[in-house]
N, C-alpha and C positions, 0 to 999 in steps of 0.2 A: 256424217264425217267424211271425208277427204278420203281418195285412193292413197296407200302411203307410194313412195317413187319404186320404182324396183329393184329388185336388190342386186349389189355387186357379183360377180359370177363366182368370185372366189370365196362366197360368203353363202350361197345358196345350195341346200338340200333338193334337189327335185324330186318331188313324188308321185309319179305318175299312176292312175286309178282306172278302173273298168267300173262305171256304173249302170243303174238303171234310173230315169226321170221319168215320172209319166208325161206322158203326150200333154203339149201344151204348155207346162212349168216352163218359168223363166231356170235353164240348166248354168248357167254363168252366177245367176244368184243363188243358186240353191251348195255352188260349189266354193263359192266365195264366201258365204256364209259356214261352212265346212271348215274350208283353211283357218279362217279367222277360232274358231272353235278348238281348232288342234293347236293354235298359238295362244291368240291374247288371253281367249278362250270365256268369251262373255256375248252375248248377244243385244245387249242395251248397254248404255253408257255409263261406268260407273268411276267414282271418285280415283284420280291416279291414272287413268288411259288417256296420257296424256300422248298428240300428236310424234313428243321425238319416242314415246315408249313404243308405238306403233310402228314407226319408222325403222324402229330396230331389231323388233321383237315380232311384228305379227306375220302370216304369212301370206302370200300373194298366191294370183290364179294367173298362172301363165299360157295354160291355153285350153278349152274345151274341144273338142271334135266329135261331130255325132257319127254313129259309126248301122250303118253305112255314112260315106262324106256324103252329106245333102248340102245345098248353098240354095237353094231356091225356095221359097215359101212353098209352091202349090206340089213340093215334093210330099214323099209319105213324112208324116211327121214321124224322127227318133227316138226309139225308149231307150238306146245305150248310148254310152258314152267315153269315151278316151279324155281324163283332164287331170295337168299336171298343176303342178301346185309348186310353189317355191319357199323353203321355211329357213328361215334361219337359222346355221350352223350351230350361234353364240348359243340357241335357247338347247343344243342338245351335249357338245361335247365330246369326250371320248367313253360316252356309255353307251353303250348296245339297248340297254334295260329304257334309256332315256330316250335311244331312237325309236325304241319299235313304240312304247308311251306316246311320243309324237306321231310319230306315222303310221300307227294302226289303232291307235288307242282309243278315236272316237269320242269326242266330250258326249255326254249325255245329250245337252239342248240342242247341238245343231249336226247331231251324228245323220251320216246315211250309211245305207250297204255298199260300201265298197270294197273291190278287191287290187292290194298295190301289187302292181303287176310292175313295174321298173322306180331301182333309186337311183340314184346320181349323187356320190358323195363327193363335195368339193376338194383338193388336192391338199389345202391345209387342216381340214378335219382330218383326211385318211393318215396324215403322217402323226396324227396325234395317237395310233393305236399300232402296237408294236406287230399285229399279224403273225403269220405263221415265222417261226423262229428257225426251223429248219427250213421245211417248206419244200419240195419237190425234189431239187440239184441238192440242198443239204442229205434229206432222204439217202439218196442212191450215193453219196459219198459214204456214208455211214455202212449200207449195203454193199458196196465196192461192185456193184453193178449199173451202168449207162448204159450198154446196145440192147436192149431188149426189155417190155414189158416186167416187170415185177409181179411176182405169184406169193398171193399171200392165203394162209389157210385161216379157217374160224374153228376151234376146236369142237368135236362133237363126239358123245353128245352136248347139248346147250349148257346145262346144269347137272347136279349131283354127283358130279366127280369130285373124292380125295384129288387134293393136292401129289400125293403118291401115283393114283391112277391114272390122273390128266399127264401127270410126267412120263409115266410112258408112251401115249398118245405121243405126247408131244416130240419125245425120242425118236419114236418112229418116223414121224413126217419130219424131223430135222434130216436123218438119214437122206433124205429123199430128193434134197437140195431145195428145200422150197425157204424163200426168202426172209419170209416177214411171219410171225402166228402169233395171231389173237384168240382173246377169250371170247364168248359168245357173249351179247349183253346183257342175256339172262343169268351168269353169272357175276356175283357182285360181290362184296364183302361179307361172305354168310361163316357162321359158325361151323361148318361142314366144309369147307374152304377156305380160311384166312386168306385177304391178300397178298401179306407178309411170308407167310407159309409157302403159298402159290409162285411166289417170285422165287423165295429159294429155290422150291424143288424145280420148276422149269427152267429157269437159269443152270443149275445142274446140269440137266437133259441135253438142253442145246448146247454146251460144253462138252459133254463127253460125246454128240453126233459130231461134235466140230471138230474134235480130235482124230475122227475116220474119216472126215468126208475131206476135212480143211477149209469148207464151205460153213458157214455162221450165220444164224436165222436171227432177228432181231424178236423180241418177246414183247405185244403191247397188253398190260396187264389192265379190266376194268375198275375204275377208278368212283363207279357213279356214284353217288348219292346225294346228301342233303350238303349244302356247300364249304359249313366249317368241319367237318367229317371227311371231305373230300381232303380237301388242301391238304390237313394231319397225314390223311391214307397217302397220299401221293407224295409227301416227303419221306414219308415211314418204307414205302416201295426202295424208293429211286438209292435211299442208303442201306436197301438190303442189297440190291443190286440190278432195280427194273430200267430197262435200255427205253419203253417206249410204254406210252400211258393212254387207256381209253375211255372214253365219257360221252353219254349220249346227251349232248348239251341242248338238246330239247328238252329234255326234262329238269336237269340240272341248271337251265337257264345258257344263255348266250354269254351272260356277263361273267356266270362264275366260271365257264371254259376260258374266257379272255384271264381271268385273275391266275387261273391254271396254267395256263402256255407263260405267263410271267414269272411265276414263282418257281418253276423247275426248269432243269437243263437237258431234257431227252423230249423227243417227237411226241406229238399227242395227234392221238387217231379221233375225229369226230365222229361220232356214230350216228345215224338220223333218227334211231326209235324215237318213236313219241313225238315227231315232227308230222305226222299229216294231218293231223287239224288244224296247220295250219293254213292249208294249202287244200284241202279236198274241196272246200266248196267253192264252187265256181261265185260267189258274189261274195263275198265278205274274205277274210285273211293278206293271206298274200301269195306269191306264184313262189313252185317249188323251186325255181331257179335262185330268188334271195333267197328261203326258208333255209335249205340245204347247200347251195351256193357261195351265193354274197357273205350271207352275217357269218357261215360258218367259217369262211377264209379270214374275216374283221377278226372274229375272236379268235385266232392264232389256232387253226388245225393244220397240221402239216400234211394231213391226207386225211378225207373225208370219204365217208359212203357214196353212191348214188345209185339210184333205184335205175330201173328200167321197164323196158315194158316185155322181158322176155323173161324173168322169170315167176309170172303168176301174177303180179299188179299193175293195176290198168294205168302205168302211166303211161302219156301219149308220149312218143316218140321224138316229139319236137321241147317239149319238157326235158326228157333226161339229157338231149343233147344239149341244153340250154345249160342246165344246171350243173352237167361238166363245164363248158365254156367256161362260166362264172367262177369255178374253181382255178382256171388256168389262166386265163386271159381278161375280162369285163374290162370295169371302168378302173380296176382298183390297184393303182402303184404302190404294192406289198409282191412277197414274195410270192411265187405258185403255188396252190394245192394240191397235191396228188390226187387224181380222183380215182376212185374204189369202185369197182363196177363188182357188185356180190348178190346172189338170189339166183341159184342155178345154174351157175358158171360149171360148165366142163369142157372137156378138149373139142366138141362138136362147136361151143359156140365163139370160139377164141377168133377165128376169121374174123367172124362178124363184127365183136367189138371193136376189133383193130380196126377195121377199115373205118368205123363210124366216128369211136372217140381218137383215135392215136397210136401211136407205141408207146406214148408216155403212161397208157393209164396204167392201174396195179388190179389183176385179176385174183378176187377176193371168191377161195373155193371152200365151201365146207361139206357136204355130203359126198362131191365126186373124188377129193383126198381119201377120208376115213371110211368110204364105202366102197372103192373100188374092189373089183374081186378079188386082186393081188394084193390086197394090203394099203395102208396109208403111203408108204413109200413109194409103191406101184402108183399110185396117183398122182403122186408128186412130179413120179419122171413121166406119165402120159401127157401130164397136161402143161411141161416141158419139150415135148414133144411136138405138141400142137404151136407152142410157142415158136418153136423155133420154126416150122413149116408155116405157120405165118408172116411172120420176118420175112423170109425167107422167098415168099410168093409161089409156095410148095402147095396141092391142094389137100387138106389135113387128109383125105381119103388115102392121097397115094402116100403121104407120109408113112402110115397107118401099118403098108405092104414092108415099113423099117423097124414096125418099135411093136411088139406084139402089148404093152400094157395098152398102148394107144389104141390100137385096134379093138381089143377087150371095151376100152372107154366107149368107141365108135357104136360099138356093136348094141351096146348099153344102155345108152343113151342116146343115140343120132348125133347128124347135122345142123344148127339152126339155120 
């Protein structure tokens, strides 16, 4: 059969892959045979593949590179590979469930180990998916703060708090001025917890701080589960009175976080749990920058997680800057995602972040809030403290000589 021609640009998914061929294999057939596998998805000829079905429907190889670049025969021969693939848009949609089906999915007969490491959605697909709703600038209107990072707390402990005793937790750190507080995502919808219950009483909480402080913390309440459970729970929140809703849509799926960001009218926090298998092995999935990144901004999160490599998980350093970017900036003309930088955050490490991801990111603290020696509210203004001597181009140390919790934090914890 025939090359089909290539496909328009405005019509074309690119998906670029990191493989391995053994020495010698023809790598342009082995990848061509690949694409055609994640489209027309047959490897012999069968009744109905017919040349215009092809032409519309299958996918092309747009380029192989052996990596190292070799051009020369008598070079070492490549066992890895860089090779992108071109599929057509028509055959996916505005489904997340039907992109990754496509471009991880692997047919059985002509599967290899590969890991997509870059996609490239064409500009009339991306407007077919409504993205984050708030999204970044929506965010901080809603918080009535723009000059300065966003501090957001995760309650702790994780689980087994009444709705009663998470309320005063939560009392306290609203005291404190801290922006945004979530639930841990090991809290879910348990009988020892209502969601329903959970929003009244913390809704409470951060009303009567707001009435001493005048400052007003946004409450994102978890939402996870199985997905027509979900939806119910998250209308059932949002009319008790929930400002902001969380969901770890690795587990819950990409597609039913997108169904979620449509159906209700407050911020939805992405949470990453349950996202590293997608992305831990270096030869199969795909790179944590789409995993956490890309698909989480597609399916409408207005601020997502992102790991790092400082507090306790070996992500490389060039990953987590990657997979902020992809929340802010990439290929994708949608609105921005906040990115969440949470796992060990305290007033020692606030420099660092800033200089690496921004002032836009949101500094997500949950042990250095509720553990400080002063109290939750003591953490809240330390690690305001650091904020602002960051801003500021202050070194958090001599700050430290200004705000005694900050110093307590320092002393505690260090510098990263």
């Amino acid at each position: 059969m025939s090359t089909p021609p290539a496909l328009p640009t405005d019509d074309a998914i690119l998906a670029s892959y990191v493989l391995q061929i053994g020495a010698g294999a023809d790598a342009h057939e082995i990848v061509r045979k690949f694409a055609v596998g994640q489209s027309t998805g047959t490897w012999l000829p069968v009744p109905g593949l017919t040349d215009e079905l092809r032409a519309g429907h299958e996918a092309r190889v747009v380029d192989v590179q052996p990596i190292p670049g070799s051009d020369l025969v008598d070079d070492a021969p490549a066992t890895w590979y860089l090779a992108t693939i071109a599929i057509p848009a028509v055959n996916v949609g505005d489904s997340i469930p039907q992109l990754l089906t496509t471009v991880i999915g692997n047919d059985a007969s002509t599967s290899v180990q590969a890991k997509l490491v870059k996609l490239t959605l064409p500009d009339p697909l991306v407007e077919q998916f409504a993205g984050p709703r708030f999204g970044a600038a929506g965010l901080r209107e809603l918080v009535g703060v723009t000059d300065r990072p966003l501090l957001l707390n995760m309650v702790k402990p994780c689980t087994g708090l009444t709705p009663e005793a998470g309320a005063e937790i939560v009392y306290q750190t609203a005291l404190g001025g801290v922006d945004l507080i979530k639930d841990d995502e090991l809290l879910g919808n348990t009988s020892f917890s209502p969601v329903v219950d959970r929003v009244r009483a913390y809704r409470d909480a951060v009303d009567r701080a707001a009435q001493e402080t005048g400052r007003r913390a946004l409450y994102f309440v978890n939402i996870t589960d199985r997905p027509d459970r979900m939806l119910d729970t998250a209308r059932r929140a949002v009319d008790a009175g929930a400002e902001g809703l969380m969901v770890a849509y690795a587990n819950v799926g990409y597609g039913s976080m997108q169904a979620l960001s449509e159906a209700v009218d407050v911020p939805i926090l992405g949470h990453f749990a349950g996202s590293a298998p997608y992305y831990e092995n270096p030869t199969t999935g795909m790179s944590a920058a789409l995993t956490n990144g890309t698909l989480a901004r597609l399916a409408g999160a207005d601020l997502a997680l992102v790991n790092t490599p400082y507090g306790g998980y070996p992500m490389s350093p060039a990953s987590y800057r990657q997979t902020a970017n992809a929340l802010v900036t990439g290929s994708l003309a949608l609105r921005a995602t906040a990115p969440i930088i949470g796992g060990g955050v305290h007033p020692g490490t606030v420099e660092r972040y800033l200089s690496e991801i921004g002032p836009e990111v949101i500094l997500g603290v949950g042990g250095a809030i509720q553990g400080h020696p002063g109290g939750a509210g003591a953490g809240v203004r330390a690690m305001h403290a650091a904020i602002e001597a960051a801003v500021s181009g202050t070194p958090v140390k001599e700050a430290a000589k200004d705000s005694e919790e900050l110093a307590v934090a320092i002393d505690r914890w260090g510098v990263l």
